[in-house]
C-alpha positions in Angstrom: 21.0 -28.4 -60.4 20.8 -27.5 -56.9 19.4 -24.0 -55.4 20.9 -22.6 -53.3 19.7 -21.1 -49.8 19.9 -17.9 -48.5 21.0 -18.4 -44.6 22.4 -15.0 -44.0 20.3 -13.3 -41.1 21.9 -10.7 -40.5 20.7 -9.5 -44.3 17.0 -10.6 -43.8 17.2 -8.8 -40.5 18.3 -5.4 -41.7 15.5 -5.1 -43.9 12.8 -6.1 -41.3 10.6 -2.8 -40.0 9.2 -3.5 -36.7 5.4 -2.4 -37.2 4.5 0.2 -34.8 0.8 -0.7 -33.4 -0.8 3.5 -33.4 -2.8 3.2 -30.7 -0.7 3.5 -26.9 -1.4 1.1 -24.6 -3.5 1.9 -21.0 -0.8 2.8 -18.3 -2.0 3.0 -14.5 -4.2 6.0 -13.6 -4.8 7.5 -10.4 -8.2 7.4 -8.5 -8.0 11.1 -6.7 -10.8 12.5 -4.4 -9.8 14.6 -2.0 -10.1 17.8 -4.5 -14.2 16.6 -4.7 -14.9 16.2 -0.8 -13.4 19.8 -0.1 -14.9 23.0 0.1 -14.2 25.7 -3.0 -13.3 29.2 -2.0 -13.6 31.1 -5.1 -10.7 33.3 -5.7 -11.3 35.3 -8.9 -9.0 36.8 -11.5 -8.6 40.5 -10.6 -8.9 39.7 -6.9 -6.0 41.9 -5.7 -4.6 38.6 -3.3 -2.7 35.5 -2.9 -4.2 34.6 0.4 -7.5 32.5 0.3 -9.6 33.3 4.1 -12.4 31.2 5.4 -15.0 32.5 8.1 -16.8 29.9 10.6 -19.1 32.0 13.4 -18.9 30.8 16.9 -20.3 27.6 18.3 -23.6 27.4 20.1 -23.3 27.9 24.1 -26.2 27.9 26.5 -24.4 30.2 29.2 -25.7 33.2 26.7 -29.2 32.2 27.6 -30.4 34.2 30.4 -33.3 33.7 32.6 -35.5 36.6 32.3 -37.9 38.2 35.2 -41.1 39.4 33.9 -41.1 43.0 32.8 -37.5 43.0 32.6 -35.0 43.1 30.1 -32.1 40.8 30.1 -28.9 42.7 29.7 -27.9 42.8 25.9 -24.4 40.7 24.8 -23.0 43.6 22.2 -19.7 43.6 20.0 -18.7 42.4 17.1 -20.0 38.6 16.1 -17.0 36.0 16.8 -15.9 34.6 13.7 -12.9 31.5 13.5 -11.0 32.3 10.5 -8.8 30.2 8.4 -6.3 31.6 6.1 -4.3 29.8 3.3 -1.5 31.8 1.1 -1.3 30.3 -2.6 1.9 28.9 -3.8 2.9 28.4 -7.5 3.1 25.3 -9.3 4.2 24.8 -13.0 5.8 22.5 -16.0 7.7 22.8 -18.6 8.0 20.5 -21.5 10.6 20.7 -25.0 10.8 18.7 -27.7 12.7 19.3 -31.1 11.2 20.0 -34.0 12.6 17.1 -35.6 11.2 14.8 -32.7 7.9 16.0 -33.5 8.2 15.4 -37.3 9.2 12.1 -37.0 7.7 10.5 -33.9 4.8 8.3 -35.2 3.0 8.8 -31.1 2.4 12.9 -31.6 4.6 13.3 -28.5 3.6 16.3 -27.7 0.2 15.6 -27.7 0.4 13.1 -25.5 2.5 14.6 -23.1 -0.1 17.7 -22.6 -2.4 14.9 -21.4 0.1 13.3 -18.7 0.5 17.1 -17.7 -2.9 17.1 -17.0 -2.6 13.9 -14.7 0.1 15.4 -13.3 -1.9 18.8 -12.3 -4.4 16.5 -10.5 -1.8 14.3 -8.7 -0.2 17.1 -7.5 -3.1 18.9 -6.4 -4.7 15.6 -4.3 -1.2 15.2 -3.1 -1.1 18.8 -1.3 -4.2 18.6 0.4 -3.6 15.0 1.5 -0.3 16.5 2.7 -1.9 18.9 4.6 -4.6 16.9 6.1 -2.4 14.6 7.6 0.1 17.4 9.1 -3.0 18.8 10.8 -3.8 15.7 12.2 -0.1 14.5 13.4 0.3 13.9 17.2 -3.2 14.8 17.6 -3.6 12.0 20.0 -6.2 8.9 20.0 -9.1 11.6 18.9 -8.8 12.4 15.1 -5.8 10.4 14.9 -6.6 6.6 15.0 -4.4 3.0 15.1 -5.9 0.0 14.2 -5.3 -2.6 17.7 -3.4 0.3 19.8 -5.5 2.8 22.0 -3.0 4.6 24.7 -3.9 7.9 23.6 -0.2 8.6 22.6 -0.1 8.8 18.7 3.8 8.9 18.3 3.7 6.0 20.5 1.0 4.1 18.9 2.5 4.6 15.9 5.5 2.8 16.9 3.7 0.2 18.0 1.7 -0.2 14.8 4.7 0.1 12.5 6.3 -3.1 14.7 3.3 -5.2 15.1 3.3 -8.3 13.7 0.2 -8.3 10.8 -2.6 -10.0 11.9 -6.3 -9.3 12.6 -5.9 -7.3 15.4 -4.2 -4.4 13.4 -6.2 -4.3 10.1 -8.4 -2.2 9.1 -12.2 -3.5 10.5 -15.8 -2.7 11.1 -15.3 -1.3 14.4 -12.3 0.3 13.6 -14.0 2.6 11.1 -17.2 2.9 13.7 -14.6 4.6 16.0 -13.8 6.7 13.2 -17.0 8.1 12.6 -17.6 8.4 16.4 -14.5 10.1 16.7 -16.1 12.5 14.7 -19.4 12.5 15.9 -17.8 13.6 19.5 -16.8 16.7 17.7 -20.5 16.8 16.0 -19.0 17.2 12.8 -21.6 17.6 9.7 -21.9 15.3 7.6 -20.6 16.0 4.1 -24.2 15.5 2.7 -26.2 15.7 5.8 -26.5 12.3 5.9 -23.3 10.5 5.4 -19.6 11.1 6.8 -17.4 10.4 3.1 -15.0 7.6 3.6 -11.6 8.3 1.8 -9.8 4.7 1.8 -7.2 2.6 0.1 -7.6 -0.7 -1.8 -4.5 -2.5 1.0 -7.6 -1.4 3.5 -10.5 -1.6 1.3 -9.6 -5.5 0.5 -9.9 -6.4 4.5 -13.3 -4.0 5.0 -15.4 -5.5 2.5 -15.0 -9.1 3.5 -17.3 -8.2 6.9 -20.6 -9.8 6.2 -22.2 -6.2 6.7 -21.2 -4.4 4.2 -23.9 -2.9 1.7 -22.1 -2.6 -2.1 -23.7 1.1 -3.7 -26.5 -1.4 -5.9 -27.6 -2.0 -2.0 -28.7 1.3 -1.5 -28.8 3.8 -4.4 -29.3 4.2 -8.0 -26.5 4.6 -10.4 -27.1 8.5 -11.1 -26.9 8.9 -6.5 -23.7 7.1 -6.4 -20.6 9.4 -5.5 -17.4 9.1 -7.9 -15.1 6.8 -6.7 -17.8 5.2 -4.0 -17.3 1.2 -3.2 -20.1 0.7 -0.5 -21.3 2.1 2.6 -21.4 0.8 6.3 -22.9 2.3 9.8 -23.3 5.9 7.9 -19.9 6.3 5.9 -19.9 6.4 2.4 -16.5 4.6 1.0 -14.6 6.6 -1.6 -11.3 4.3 -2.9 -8.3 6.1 -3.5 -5.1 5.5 -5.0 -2.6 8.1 -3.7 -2.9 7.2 -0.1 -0.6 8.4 2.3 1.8 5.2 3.4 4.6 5.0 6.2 7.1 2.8 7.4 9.1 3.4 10.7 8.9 7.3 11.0 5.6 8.8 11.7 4.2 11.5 9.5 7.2 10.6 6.8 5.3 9.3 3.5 6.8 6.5 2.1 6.2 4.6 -1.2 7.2 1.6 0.3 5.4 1.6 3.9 3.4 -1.2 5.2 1.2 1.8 7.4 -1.1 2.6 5.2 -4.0 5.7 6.1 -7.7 5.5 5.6 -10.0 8.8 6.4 -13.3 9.6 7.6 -14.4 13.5 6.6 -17.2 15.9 7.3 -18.5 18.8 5.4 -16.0 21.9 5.3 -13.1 20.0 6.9 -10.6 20.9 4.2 -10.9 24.1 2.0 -8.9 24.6 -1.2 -9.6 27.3 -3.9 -11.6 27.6 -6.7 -9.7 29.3 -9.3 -10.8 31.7 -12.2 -8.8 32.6 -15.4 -6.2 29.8 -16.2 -5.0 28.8 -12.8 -7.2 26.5 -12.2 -5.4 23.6 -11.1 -8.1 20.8 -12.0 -8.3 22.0 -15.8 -5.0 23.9 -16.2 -4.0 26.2 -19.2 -1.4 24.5 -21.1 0.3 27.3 -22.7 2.1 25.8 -26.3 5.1 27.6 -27.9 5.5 27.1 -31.4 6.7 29.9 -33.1 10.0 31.1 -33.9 11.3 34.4 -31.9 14.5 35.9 -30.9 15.2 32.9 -28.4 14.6 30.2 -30.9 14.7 31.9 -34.4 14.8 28.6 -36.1 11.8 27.4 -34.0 14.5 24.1 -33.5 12.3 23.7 -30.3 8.5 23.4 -29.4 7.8 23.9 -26.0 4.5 23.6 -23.6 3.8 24.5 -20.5 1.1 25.1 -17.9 1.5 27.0 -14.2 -1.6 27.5 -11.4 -2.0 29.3 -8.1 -2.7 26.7 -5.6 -3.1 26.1 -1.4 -5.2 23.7 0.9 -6.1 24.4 4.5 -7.4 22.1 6.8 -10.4 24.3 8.4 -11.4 22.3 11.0 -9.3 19.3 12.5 -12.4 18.1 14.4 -14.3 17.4 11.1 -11.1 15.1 9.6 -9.9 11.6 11.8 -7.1 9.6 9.8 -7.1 6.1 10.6 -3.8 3.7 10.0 -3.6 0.0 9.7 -2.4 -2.4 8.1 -3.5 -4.7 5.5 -3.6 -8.8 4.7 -2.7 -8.1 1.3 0.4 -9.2 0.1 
């Protein structure tokens, strides 16, 4: 006698359970630096202010020296000492996050858990994003000084810009050894410190990074410094600049100063010491290592507690101090 088959589908299928692997997969990270290369201002809890002040005194000037007859005094420079000041008021930044509490009982991931952790990406995205913001509105029309273009030099940045944005890609306009020596000579026109006394920090993407390192010159970190010297982020060094990649570069397309996802422009940056100040915060603002605050009790809002919420908030600012210590540098890339 014959068996006969089972060849309905649709009944195995219903009873299959996917199996749900427990550990989350990587997802892309973000390699941030600009927080690291800037100078803190400590604002602390109890400080009575949402404005964040820097001081620089005077530059040196040799018309103060005086020649001086014997027996005679020179005539005394009085007043107050000249300081350069540099002022930054602190804006508010925040997120919210709700789940219900039947989401949380159920979901095998610990949602909420997890999403406290992309908040603190988040925090740190947002915070390199500002002062990257602000670096490069400093810097806009700032001319062919601080403001560089890979195979233009008229000394018109809108114009160069334009001409960038429309040049066909080739050698001329990618990002090269002597474009980043002009970089750091922009800077050292200015006399700009160095971040470290000996190195000018190199902020710079991997659509530039991926043309620079193919020179025959270049010195990869194991060149020249031990593992415990080494700055985060660094790829190599070349004629005095320490090369930092980053990931949330600042990218345009046809309109200068406009970030775009999409752009073909990309920006690379040569900095000095104290060219961009930010604060450091005290208490639970601090926008590195927020507070997440986590609501989980019921109260007159919620009395059920039907909703678990979490949320963190900071004070938070960047100033560019001094534009002379700061060149941004666009070009564009082989990489496709």
């Amino acid at each position: 006698m014959a068996i006969a088959k089972t060849t309905d589908l649709t009944f195995t299928n219903e009873r299959l359970i996917p199996f749900l692997e427990k550990k989350l997969l990587l997802h892309a990270g973000y390699t941030l630096r600009w927080y690291d290369i800037s100078k803190k201002g400590e604002l602390k809890k109890g400080s009575n202010a949402k404005t964040i002040r820097w001081f620089r005194r005077r530059e040196a000037s040799a018309a103060n020296v005086k020649s001086i007859a014997e027996g005679v005094n020179p005539e005394a420079r009085g007043g107050h000492p000249v300081l350069q000041a540099a002022e930054a008021t602190l804006a508010q930044y925040g997120d919210v996050y709700s789940l219900t509490d039947v989401m949380d009982a159920i979901d095998a991931y610990e949602p909420l858990k997890n999403e406290i952790g992309a908040m603190g990406e988040d925090a740190g995205l947002k915070v390199d994003t500002v002062i990257r913001d602000v670096v490069v509105a400093a810097l806009l029309n700032s001319d062919n000084s601080l403001s560089r273009f890979a195979g233009v030099n008229t000394g018109d940045s809108s114009a160069d810009f334009t001409t960038l944005a429309a040049a066909t890609n080739g050698a001329t306009y990618q990002f090269s050894r002597a474009f980043a020596l002009g970089m750091k000579t922009a800077l050292r026109v200015k006399r700009a410190p160095k971040v470290d006394g000996k190195y000018y920090a190199g902020l710079i993407p991997p659509e530039h990074s991926h043309d620079f390192v193919q020179d025959t010159e270049w010195m990869n970190p194991s060149d020249y410094s031990k593992p415990e010297q080494r700055w985060a982020g660094e790829i190599g060094q070349m004629d005095g600049i320490r090369w930092i990649e980053i990931d949330n570069s600042f990218k345009e397309s046809s309109t200068y100063g406009t970030f775009d996802a999409a752009g073909d422009v990309f920006s690379s940056f040569v900095v000095g010491r104290d060219a961009v100040g930010v604060p450091k915060m005290g208490g639970t603002n601090d926008p590195v290592k927020p507070k997440v605050f986590i609501l989980d009790k019921e109260e007159k809002s919620d009395p059920l507690n039907l909703q678990i919420m979490a949320g963190w908030k900071v004070w938070w600012a960047a100033k560019v101090l001094n534009a002379s210590f700061v060149c941004q540098g666009r070009a564009l890339s082989s990489f496709a």
